[in-house]
N, C-alpha and C positions, 0 to 999 in steps of 0.2 A: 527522451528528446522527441519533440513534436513537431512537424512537420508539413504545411498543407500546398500542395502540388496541382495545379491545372493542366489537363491535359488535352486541349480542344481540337474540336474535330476538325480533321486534317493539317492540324496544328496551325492554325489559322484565328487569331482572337476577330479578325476583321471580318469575317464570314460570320463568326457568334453575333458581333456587334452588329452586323448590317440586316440576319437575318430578325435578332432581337427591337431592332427600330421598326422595320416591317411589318412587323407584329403589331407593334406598340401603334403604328399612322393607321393601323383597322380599329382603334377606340374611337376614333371618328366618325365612324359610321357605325354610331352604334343606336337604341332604339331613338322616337323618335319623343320629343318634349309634349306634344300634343298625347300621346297613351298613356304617359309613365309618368309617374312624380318625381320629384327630387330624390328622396330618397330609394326607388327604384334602381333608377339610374345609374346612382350611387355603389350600390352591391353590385349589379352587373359589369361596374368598372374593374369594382375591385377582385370579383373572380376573374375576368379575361387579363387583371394585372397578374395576381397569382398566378395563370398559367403561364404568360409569358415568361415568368420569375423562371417558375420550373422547367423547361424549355429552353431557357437561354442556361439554366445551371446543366442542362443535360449535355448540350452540348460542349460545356467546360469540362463536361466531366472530374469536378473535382474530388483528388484525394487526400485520405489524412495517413500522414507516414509518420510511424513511433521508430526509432533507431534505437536499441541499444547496445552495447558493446562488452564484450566479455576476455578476457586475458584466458589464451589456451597453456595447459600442461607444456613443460618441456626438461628436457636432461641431460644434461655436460657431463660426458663419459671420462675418465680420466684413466687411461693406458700406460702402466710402468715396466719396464723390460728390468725382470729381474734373473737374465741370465749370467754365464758365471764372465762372461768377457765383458760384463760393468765390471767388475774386479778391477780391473788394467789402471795403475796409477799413470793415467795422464790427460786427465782433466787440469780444469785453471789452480795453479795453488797446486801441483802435485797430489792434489785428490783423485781419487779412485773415481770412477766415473758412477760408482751408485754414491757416494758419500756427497756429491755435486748433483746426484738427480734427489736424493734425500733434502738437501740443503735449498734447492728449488723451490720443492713443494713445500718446504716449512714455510720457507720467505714467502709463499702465498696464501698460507694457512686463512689470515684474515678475510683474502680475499675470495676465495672458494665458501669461510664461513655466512659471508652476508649472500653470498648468491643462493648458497642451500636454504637461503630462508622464502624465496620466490619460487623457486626451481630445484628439480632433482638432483643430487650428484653421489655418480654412481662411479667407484672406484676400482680397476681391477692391475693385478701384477702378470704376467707373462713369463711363460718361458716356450717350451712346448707343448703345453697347456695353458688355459686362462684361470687366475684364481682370482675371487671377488676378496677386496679389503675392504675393514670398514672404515668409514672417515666421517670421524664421529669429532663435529665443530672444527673441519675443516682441513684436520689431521689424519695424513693416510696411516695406517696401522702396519705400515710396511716389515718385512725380515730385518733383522740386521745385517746379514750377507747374501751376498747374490748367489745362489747353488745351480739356478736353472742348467742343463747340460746341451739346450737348444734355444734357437733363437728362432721363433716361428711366426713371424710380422705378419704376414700374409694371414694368417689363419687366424692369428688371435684379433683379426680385425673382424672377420668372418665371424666368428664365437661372440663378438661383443652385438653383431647386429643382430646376429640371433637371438639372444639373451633380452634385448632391449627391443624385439619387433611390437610393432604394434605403437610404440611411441614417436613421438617427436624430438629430435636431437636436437638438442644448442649448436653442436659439434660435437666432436672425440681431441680431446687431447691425447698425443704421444709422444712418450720422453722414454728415445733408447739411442743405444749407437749408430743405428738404421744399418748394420750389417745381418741378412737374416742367413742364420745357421741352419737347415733345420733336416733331417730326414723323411721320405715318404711314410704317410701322406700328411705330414702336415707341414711340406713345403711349397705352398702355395705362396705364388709369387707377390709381393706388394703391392704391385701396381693392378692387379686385377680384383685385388680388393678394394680397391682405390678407385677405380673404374664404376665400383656396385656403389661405394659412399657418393661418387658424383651424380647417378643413374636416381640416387635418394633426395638429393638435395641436399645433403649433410655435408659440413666442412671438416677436414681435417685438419689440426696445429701442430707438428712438430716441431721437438725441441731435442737435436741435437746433443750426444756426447760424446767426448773422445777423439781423439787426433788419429788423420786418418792413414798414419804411418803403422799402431798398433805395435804389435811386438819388433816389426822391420828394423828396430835400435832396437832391439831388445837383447841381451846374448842369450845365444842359442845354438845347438848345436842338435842336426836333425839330419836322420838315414834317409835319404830324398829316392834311391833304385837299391833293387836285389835285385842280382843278374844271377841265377843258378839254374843249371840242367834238371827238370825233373827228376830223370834218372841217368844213376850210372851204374855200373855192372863193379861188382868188388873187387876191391882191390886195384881197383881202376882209379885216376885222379880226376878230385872233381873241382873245376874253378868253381870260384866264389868272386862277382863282381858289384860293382857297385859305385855310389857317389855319397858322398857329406859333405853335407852345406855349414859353414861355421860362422855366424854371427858372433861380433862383439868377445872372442875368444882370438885374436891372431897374434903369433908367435909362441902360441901355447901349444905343450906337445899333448896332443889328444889319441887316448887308448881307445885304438878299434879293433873288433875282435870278431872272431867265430866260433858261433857254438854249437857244439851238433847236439842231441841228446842220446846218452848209452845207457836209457834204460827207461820206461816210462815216467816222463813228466820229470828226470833231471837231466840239466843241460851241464853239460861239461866246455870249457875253452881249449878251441882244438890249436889255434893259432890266433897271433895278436900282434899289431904294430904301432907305432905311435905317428899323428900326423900332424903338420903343423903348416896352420896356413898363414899367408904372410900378407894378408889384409882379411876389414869382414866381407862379409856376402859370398869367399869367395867357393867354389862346389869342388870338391877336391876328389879325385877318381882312386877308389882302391880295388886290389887283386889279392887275391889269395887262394889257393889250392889244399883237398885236403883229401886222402885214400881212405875211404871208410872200410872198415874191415870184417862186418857182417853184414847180409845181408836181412832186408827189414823196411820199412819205412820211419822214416827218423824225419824230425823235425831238426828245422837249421833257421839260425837266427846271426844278423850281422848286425853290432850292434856299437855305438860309440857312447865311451863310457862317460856318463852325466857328469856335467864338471860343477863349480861351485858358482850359487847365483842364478841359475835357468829356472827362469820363474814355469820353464814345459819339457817335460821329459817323457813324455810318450809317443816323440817322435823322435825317441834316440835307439830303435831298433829296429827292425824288422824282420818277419820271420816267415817261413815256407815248408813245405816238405819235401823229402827226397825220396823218391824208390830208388834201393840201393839192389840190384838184382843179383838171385844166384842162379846158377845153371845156364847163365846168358853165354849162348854162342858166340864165340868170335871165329871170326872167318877171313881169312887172308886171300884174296884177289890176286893175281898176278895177272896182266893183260900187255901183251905185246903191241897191238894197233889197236886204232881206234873201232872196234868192231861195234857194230847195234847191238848186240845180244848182251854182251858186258851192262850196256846201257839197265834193260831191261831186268837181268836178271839182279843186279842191285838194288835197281828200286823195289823187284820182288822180298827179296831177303829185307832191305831194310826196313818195308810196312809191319815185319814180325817184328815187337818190341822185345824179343828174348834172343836176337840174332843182331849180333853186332859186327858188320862188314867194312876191314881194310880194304882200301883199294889203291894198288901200286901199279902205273905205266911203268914197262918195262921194257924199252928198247935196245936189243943187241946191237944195232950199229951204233948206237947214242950212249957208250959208257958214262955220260954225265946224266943220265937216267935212272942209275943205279943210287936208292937213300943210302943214305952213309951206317946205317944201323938196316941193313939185309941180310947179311949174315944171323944177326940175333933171331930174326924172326922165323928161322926153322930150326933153332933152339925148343926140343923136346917140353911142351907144357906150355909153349908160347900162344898156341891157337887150336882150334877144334876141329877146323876142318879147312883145309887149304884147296882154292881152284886155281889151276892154271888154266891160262887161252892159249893164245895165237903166241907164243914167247918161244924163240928158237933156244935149244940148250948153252947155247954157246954164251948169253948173258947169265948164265950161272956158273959159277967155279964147282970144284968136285965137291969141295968141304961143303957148301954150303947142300949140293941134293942129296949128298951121303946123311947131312943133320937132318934132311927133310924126312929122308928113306927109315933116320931111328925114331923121329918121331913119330910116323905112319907106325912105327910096331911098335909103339910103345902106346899107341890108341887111337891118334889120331886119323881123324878123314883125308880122304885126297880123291878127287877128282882133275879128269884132265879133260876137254873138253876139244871136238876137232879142231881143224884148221892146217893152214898150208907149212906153217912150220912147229906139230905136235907131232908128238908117237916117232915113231921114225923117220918122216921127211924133218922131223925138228932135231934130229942125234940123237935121240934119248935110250935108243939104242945100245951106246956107248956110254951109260953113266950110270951113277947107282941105282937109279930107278929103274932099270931095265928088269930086275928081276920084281919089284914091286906092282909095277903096271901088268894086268892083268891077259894084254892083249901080244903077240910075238910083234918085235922089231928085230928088223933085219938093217943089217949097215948098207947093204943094198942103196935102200931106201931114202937116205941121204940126200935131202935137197937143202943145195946151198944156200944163200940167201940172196944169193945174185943171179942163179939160176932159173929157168923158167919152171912154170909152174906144170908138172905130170901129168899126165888126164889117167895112167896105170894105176897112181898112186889114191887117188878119190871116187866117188860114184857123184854122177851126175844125177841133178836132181828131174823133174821130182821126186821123191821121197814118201810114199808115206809111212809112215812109223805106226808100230802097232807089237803090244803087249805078243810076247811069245808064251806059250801054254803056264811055262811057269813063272814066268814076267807077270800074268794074268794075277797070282798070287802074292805078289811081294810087293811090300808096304810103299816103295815108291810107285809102282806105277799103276796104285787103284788111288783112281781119281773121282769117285763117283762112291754113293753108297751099296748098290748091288752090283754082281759082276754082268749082270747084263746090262745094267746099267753104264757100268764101267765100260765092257764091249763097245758098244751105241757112244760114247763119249769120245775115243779115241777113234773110231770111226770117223769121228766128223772132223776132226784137229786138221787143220789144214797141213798142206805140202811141206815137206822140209827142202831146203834148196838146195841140197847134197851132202855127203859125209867122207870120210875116212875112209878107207878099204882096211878092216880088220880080217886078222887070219892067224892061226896057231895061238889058239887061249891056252892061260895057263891052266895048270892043274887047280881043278873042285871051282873053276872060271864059271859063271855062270852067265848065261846068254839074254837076259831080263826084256828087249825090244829090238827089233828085225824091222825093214824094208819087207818089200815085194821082192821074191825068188831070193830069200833067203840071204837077204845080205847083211849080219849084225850092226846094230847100233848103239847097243848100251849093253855092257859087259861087265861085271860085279866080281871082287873075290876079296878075301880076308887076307891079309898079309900080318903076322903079329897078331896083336891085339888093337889094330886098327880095321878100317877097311876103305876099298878102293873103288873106283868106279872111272871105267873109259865112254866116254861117250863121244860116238867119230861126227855127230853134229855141231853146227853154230849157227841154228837160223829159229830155233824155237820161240824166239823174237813176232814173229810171223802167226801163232798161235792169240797173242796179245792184240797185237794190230786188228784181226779179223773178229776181233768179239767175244774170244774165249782166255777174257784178263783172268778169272775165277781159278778154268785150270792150270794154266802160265803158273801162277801163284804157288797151287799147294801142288805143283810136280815140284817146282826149283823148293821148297822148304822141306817135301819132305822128304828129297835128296841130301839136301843139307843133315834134317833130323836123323836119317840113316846113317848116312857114313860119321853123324858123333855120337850113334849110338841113343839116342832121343826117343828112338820114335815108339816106346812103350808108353811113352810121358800123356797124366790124366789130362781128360780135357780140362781146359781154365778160363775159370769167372775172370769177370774184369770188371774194377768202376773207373770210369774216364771223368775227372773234373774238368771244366771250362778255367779253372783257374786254380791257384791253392790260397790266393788271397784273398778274401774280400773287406769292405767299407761295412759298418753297421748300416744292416737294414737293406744291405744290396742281396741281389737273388741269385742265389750257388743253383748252376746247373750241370748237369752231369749225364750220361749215357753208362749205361751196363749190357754187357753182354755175355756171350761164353762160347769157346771154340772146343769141336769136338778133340780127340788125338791127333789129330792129323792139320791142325791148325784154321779149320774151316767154323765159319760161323754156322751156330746153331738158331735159326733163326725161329724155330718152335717152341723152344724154353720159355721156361715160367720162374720168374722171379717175385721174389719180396724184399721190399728195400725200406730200412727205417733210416732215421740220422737220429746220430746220439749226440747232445745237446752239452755244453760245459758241466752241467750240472749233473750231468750222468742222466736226465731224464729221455727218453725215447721217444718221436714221431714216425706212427706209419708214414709213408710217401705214394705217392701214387706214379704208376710208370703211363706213360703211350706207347707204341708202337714206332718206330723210325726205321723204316727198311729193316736190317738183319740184326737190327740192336733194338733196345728201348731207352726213352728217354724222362730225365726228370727232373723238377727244379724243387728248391728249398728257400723259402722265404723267412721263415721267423730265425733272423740271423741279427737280432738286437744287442743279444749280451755278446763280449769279446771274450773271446778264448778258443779253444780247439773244438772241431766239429771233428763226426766221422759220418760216413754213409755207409751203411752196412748191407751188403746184398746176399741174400739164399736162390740161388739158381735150384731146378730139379727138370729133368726132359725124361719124358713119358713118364712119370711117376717115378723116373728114379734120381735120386740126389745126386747130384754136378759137384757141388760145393759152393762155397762160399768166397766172399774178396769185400776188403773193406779200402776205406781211401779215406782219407783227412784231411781239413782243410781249414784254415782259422780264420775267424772276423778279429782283425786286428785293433787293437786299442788306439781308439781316437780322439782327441779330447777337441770335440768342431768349435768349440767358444774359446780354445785359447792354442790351440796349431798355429791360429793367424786369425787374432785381435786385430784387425783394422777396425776403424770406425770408417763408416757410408755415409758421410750429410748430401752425399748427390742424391742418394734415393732417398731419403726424408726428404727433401724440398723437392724434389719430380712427386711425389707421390701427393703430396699436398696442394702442389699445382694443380694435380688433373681435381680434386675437388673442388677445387676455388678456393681453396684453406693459405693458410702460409706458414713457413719456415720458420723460427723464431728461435733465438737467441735467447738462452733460458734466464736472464737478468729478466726477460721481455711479458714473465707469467701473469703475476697481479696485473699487466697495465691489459693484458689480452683480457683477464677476467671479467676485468672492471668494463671492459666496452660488450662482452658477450652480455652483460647484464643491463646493460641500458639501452643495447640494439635491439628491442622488443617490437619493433612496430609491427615486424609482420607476424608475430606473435598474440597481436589484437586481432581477434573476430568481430564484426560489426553484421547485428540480423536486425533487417527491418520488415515490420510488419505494416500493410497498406490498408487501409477501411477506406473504401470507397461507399457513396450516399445516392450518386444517382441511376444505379444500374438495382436498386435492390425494388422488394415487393412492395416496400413503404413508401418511397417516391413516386414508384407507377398509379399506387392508390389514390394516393392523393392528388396525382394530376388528373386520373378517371374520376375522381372525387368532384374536384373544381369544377369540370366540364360538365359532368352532370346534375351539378347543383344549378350550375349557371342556367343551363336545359328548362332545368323544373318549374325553375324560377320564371321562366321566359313565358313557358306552359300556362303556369298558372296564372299569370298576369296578362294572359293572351297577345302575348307579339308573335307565339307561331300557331 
């Protein structure tokens, strides 16, 4: 196409015209009829017309414009989700929702075929991956079942841009249920994919399937919580708690059960009840307890038995682990007032997870103070190490400190601990424990309970306490790893705020820590086959408060460890999980450490830590540093089933041992737990491109308009020749001019 364009200077034709007639009114004076002949004349008319010609065209500046027009490349994406929740029969017509996205694209077959004959079309199916199909005369080559195990909308839009960069997009068709399923990293949100297609100028069309209720009517029946203690100490009872949620099953009696495992990888039914809920949806709360009778780490699983018809049963169980402990201390408390040091020295013992502490308020003037089961608990075998506080004797009957006195010789610890009604100002004097307590009571001694408090009978503080020569040597009161070390440690322990007045120890009594000028405070001796220990303090509270929590800690433990005979016991590895459960593809982390004999962390130890994998296969792990532990996380946690973390401690070159912990990525099926279909985020997502939401009847009539909406699919290049700016013009106006010259020359007018 041809094209001729005027372009005058200052866009002005009337300044061409006027300068052009000006021009033209100088032929007038031109030579004169008396020098020149007619034909003279003549020619020099007709060069100064020529130049004027030229000159009046310059300043038109005309050009010649060719246009021609060329149809650019382009290509209609078409995106199928073929994960497994299109399965879900509830599409139109009780179709499954890929049987209705199959049935779609056939019905447009024709019309996808005539566009591929213009334009590209490029086919691909989706799950959590992208795979190219062919669509060969219009027909996608799709699966016949949907298997994908994710739904990754986000990403597989990503993949298609990449796959297809470089081109010019029609659009992307996509036809899924717009619920995206997907795990890191390919759960990249929809709409930020959505965000990059509108940033392109590419439209997206979605097309809708599935009702957005999903399995919601569906029957079903699913373990929604585990509620179980990590650990419990054997022979101890352990709840088992929980909820189940029961769709489209009510007034049916549903078996739910527990299963521990007694022996690797078989679970056995430890207990089991039947539930029955009396509408659907509704979440039904069960309990159940069970005494494990070895210790071990055991897997536990609570599980509601699959009924008939649940199109999902891998959320009818759930499962966890237990540390089932042996050699766990227990330790019966008895506390008269509410003293701080009680406070303290529990929360000490209860950070040891191998020391398991009752705690009984026990007021003598308050007989409704007394649990109804106290007598049992100094029943010989009942506990390992019993403290009394401040509890005058008088809240105990004879039976029950005479049981206490057979179990102290039959192994048991016992500690008594000062205060204004222990040792003799509390009776005890007078009762079977008189000859067991290590320290002389005298009936003297006897402070009533209404009575004022003796100032004969205590030392005024301050206090300070400090190892006696052979104190210095005995397992409770080295606190430190050198003995000068140790020295310099208790040295600094802050004041005690007064004690007991001890006097007349018994026989082979030993004197373990002293005041200044020789006043006893912690007095040791063997009774039976247990052992005993008086200490005329209650303020070691005060050690804690001023900065030294560390030796607060391992004095009260490895007092405990002593008197139940413990404190030989090796040092022990340990793996701490953050959880025992986790989601596919979530990150297990976990901390290991190792405590020497004495219960203190070894914060120099060197570890090796792998995880053994379901398959039996093994990953080193790598640790950091975290204060007096180290720490570490596990990521390829894909496949479901039981993991372990396996740790090798060793300090200074020499072997600690070892400690393993388990923990399962439980089985989850994310495409059909909860099949909903999403048309909100199909039509938001299509929005932000400028695309629209479509109604899958709606394919052919969308194709048929992608394919005649070409215009801006037309490029149009024109090419311009211009005539009076080149060397040919110029010449031949210098041409004219100087012909016209010569001509003048020659015939003598100049």
């Amino acid at each position: 196409m041809f094209r001729l364009t005027f372009y005058p200077v200052f866009d002005s034709y009337l300044l061409v015209a006027t300068v052009a007639l000006l021009l033209a009114g100088l032929l007038w004076f031109g030579p004169s009829r008396a020098r020149t002949t007619r034909r003279q004349r003549a020619m020099l008319v007709l060069l100064r017309l020529g130049v004027i010609v030229l000159v009046a065209l310059a300043m038109l500046r005309p050009t010649l414009i060719y246009t021609r027009t060329t149809k650019q490349a382009a290509t209609l994406v078409v995106l199928a989700d073929q994960s497994r929740s299109m399965a879900v029969p509830d599409a139109v017509g009780e179709k499954t929702r890929w049987r209705a996205l199959r049935d779609t694209l056939d019905g447009a077959a024709g019309e996808l075929r005539d566009l591929a004959r213009d334009f590209e079309l490029k086919a691909y199916a989706f799950d959590d991956d992208v795979h190219e199909v062919n669509a060969d005369a219009g027909r996608l080559d799709l699966p016949d079942s949907p298997e994908g195990v994710q739904t990754a909308i986000g990403a597989a839009l990503e993949d298609v841009l990449r796959r297809e960069a470089g081109k010019r997009l029609l659009g992307v068709i996509l036809l899924s249920d717009g619920a995206q399923r997907a795990y890191a990293p390919r759960d990249l949100a929809p709409h930020a994919a959505a965000v990059r297609l509108k940033h392109l100028g590419y439209p997206l069309y979605t097309f809708p399937f599935g009702q957005s209720r999903g399995l919601g009517d569906a029957r079903d029946v699913a373990v929604k919580d585990l509620i179980v203690n990590a650990s419990v100490f054997v022979k101890n009872e352990l709840g088992v708690g929980g909820r189940i949620r029961v769709d489209g099953y009510a007034d049916v009696d549903i078996p739910v059960r527990v299963l521990f495992e007694t022996s690797p990888g078989k679970m056995e039914v430890v207990v089991q009840r039947n539930l029955k809920a009396g509408s659907d949806g509704q979440l039904l709360p069960v309990q159940f307890s069970y005494v494990p009778q070895m210790p071990g780490e055991f897997k536990l699983t609570l599980e509601a038995v699959a009924q008939s018809g649940e199109l999902v049963t891998t959320n009818n169980e759930l499962s966890t682990f237990v540390n089932v402990l042996s050699g766990g201390l227990n330790v019966l408390y008895l506390e008269g007032t509410l003293r701080v040091e009680q406070k303290f020295i529990r929360r000490a013992l209860d950070s040891s997870p191998d020391i398991k502490v009752d705690y009984v308020r026990l007021d003598a003037r308050d007989p409704r103070s007394r649990p109804p089961d106290l007598a049992e608990r100094f029943k010989p075998g009942k506990y390992d190490v019993y403290i009394i506080g401040d509890v005058d004797s008088t809240a105990f009957d004879a039976k029950e400190l005479a049981d206490l006195a057979e179990s102290v010789n039959r192994g048991a610890g016992l500690i008594m601990l000062g205060g204004f009604q222990t040792f003799g100002p509390g009776g005890y004097g007078e009762t079977p424990l008189t000859n067991l307590l290590p320290v002389g009571m005298d009936r003297l001694e006897r402070q009533r309970l209404e009575e004022p408090i003796r100032d004969d009978l205590h030392w005024p503080g301050p206090l300070r306490m400090r190892p006696t020569p052979l104190g210095a040597m005995h397992f409770v009161m080295s606190l430190a790893g050198s003995r000068s070390e140790n020295t310099s440690l208790w040295s600094k322990l802050p004041d005690l705020e007064g004690a007991n007045r001890f006097h007349d120890f018994a026989p082979g009594a030993i004197v373990l820590a002293e005041a200044d000028e020789n006043k006893p405070l912690l007095v040791a001796h063997n009774f039976g086959d247990g052992r005993v220990l008086a200490f005329a303090a209650d303020s070691t509270w005060r050690w804690w408060m001023q900065g030294y929590e560390s030796a607060f800690k391992r004095f009260w433990r490895q007092t405990v460890l002593w008197l139940a005979r413990k404190e030989t016991q090796e040092g022990r590895v340990w793996v701490n999980l953050s959880q025992r459960r986790f989601a596919p593809m979530e990150r297990a982390e976990f901390t290991v450490g190792a405590n020497s004999p004495t219960g203190d962390p070894l914060p120099d130890a060197e570890y090796k830590a792998e995880a053994v994998l379901p398959d039996g296969s093994r990953r080193p792990l790598s640790l950091v540093r975290d204060n007096e532990r180290m720490a570490g996380s596990f990521r390829d946690t894909r496949a479901a089933g039981d993991y372990a973390i396996e740790v090798v401690a060793t300090h200074q070159g020499q072997p600690l041992g070892n400690a393993r912990a388990r923990f399962l990525v439980f089985r989850q099926d994310l495409e059909l737990d909860n099949a909903s279909a999403d048309s909100a985020t199909m039509e938001s997502i299509a929005q932000i491109t400028g695309g629209e939401s479509l109604a899958p009847e709606q394919l052919p009539e969308l194709i048929r308009r992608l394919a005649k909406a070409t215009e801006d699919l037309v490029v149009r290049q024109e090419t311009k020749k211009t005539f009076w700016d080149t060397w040919t013009f110029f010449l031949t106006l210098v041409g004219l001019l100087g012909l016209e010259w010569y001509l003048r020359k020659r015939w003598g007018l100049v």
